[in-house]
Gaussian input, Z-matrix of N, CA and C with variables (Angstrom, degrees):
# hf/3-21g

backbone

0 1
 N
 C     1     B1
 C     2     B2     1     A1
 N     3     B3     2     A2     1     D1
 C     4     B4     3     A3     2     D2
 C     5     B5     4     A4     3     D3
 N     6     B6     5     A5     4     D4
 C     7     B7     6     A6     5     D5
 C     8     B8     7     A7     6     D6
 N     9     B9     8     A8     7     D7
 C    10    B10     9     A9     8     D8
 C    11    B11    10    A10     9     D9
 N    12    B12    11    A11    10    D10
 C    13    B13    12    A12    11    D11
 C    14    B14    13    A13    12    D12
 N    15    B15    14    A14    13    D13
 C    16    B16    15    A15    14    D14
 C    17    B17    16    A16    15    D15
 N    18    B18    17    A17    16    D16
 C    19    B19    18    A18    17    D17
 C    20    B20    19    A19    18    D18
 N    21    B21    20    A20    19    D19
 C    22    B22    21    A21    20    D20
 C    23    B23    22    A22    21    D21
 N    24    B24    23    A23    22    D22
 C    25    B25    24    A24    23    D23
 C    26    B26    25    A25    24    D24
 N    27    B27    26    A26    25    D25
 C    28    B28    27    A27    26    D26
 C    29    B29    28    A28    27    D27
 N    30    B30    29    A29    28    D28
 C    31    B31    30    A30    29    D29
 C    32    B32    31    A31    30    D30
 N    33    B33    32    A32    31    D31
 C    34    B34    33    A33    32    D32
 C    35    B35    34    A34    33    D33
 N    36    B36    35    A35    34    D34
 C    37    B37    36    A36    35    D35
 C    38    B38    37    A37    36    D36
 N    39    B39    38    A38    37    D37
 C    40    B40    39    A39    38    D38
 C    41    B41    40    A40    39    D39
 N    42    B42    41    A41    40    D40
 C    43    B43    42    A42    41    D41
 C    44    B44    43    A43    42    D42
 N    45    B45    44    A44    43    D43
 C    46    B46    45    A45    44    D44
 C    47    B47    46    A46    45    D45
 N    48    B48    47    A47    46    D46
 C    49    B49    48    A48    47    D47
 C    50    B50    49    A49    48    D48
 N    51    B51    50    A50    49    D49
 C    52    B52    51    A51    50    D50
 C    53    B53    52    A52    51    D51
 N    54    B54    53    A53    52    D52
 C    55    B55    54    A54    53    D53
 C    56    B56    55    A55    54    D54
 N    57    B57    56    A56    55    D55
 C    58    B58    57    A57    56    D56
 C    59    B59    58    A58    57    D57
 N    60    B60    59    A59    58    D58
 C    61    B61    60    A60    59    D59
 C    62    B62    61    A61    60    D60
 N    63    B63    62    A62    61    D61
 C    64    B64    63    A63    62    D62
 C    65    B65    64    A64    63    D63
 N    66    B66    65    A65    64    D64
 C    67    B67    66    A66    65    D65
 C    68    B68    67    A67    66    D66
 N    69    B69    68    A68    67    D67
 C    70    B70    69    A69    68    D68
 C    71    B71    70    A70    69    D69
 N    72    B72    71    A71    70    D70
 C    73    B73    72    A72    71    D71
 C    74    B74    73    A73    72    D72
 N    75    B75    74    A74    73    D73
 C    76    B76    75    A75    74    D74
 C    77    B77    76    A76    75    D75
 N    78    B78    77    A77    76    D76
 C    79    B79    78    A78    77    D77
 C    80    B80    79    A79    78    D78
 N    81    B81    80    A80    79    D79
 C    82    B82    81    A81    80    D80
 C    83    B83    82    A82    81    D81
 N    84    B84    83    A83    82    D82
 C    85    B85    84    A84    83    D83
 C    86    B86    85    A85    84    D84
 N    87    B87    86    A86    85    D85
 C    88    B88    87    A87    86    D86
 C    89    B89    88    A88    87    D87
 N    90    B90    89    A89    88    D88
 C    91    B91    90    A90    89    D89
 C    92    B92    91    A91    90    D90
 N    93    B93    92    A92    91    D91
 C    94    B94    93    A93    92    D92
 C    95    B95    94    A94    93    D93
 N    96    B96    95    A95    94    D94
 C    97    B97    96    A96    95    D95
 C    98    B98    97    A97    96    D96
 N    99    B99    98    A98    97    D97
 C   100   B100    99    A99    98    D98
 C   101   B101   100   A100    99    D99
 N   102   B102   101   A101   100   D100
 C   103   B103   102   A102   101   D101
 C   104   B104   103   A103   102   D102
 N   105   B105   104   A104   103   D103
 C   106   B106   105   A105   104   D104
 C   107   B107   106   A106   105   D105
 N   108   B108   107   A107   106   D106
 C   109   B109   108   A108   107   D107
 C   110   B110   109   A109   108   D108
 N   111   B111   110   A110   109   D109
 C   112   B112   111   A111   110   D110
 C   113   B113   112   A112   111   D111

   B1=1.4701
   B2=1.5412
   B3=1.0818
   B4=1.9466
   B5=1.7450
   B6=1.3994
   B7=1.2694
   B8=1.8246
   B9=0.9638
   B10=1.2455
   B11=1.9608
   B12=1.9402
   B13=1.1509
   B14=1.4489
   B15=1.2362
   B16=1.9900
   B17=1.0838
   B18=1.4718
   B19=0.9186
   B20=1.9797
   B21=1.2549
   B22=1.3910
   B23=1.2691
   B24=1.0317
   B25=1.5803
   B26=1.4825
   B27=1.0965
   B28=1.2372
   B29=1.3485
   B30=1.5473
   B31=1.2751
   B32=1.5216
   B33=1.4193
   B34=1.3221
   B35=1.7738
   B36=1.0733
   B37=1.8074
   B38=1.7694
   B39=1.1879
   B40=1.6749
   B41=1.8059
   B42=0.9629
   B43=1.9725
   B44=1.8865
   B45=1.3235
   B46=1.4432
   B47=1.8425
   B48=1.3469
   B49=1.9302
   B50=1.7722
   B51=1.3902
   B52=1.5027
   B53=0.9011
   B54=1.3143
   B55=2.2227
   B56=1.7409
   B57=1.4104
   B58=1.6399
   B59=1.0184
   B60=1.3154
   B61=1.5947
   B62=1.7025
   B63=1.3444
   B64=1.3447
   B65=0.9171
   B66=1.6041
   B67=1.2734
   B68=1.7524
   B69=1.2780
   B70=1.4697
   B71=1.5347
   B72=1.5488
   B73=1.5987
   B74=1.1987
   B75=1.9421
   B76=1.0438
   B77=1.6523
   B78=0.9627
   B79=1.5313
   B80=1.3845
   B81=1.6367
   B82=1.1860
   B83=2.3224
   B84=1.6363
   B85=1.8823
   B86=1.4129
   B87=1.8020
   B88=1.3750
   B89=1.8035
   B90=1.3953
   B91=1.0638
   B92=1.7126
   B93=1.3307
   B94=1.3800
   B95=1.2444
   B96=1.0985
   B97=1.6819
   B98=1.6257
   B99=1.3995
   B100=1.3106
   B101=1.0623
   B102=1.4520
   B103=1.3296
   B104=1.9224
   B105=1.3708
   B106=1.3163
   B107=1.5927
   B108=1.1371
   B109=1.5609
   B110=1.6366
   B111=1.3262
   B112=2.4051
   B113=0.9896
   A1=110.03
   A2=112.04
   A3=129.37
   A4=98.96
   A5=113.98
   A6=114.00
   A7=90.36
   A8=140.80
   A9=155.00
   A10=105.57
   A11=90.93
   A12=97.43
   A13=104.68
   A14=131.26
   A15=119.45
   A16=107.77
   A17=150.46
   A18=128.39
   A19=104.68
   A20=122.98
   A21=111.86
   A22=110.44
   A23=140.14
   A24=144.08
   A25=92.38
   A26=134.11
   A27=127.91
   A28=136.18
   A29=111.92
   A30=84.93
   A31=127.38
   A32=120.37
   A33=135.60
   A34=95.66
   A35=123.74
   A36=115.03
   A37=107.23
   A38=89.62
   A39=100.25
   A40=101.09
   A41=110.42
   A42=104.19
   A43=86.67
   A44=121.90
   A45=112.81
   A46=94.39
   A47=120.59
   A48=124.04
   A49=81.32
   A50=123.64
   A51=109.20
   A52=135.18
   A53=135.47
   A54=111.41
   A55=102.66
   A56=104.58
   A57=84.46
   A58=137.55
   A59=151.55
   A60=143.64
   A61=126.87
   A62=91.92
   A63=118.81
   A64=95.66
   A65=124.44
   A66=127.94
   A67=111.76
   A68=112.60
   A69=114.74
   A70=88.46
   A71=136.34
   A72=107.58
   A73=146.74
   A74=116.82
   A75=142.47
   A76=92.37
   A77=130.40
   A78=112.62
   A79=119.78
   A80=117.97
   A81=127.28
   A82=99.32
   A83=96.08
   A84=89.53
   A85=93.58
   A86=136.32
   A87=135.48
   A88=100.18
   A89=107.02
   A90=125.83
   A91=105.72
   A92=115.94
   A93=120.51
   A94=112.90
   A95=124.55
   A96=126.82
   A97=113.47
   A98=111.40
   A99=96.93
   A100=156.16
   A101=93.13
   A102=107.65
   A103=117.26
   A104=124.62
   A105=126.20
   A106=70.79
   A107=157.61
   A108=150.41
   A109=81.54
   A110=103.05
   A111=96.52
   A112=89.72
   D1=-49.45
   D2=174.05
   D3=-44.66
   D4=-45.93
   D5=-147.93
   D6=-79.78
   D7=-71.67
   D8=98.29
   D9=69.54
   D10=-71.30
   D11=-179.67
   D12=-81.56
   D13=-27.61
   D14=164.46
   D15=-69.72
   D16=-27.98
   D17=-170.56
   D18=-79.96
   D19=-27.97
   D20=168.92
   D21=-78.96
   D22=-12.01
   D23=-171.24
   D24=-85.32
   D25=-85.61
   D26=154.19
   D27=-4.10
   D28=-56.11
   D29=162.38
   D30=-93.61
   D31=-8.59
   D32=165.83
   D33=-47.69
   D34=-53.79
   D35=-167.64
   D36=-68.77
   D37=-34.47
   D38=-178.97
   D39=-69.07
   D40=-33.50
   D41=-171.47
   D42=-87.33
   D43=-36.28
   D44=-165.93
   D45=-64.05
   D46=-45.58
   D47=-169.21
   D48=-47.20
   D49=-70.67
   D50=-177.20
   D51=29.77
   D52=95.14
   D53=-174.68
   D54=-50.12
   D55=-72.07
   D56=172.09
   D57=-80.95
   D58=44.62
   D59=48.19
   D60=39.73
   D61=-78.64
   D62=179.55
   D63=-56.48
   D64=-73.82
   D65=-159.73
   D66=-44.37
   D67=-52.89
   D68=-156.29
   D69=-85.49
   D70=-35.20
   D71=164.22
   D72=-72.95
   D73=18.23
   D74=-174.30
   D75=-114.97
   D76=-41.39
   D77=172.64
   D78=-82.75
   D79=-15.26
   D80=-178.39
   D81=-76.47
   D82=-45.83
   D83=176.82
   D84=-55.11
   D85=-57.27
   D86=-151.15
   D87=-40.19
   D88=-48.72
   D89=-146.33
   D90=-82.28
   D91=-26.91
   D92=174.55
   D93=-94.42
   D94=-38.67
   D95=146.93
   D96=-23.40
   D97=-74.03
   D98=165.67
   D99=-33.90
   D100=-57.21
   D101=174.86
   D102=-69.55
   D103=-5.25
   D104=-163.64
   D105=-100.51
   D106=-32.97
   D107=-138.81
   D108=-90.68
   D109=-60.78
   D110=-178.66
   D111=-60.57

């Protein structure tokens, strides 16, 4: 089960390095930032 959950974590970090990846988790912080400011 352990092994399982690194192996999606893993590749979840590997699709997040992604340029667009990046991209959409830099508008996704923009976007929670905001919203913690209301």
């Amino acid at each position: 089960m352990r092994k399982d959950c690194l192996v999606v974590r893993s590749r979840f970090d590997i699709d997040v390095n992604d340029q667009h990846s990046r991209d959409l988790r830099s508008v996704l912080a923009r976007y929670i930032r905001h919203a913690r400011r209301v």
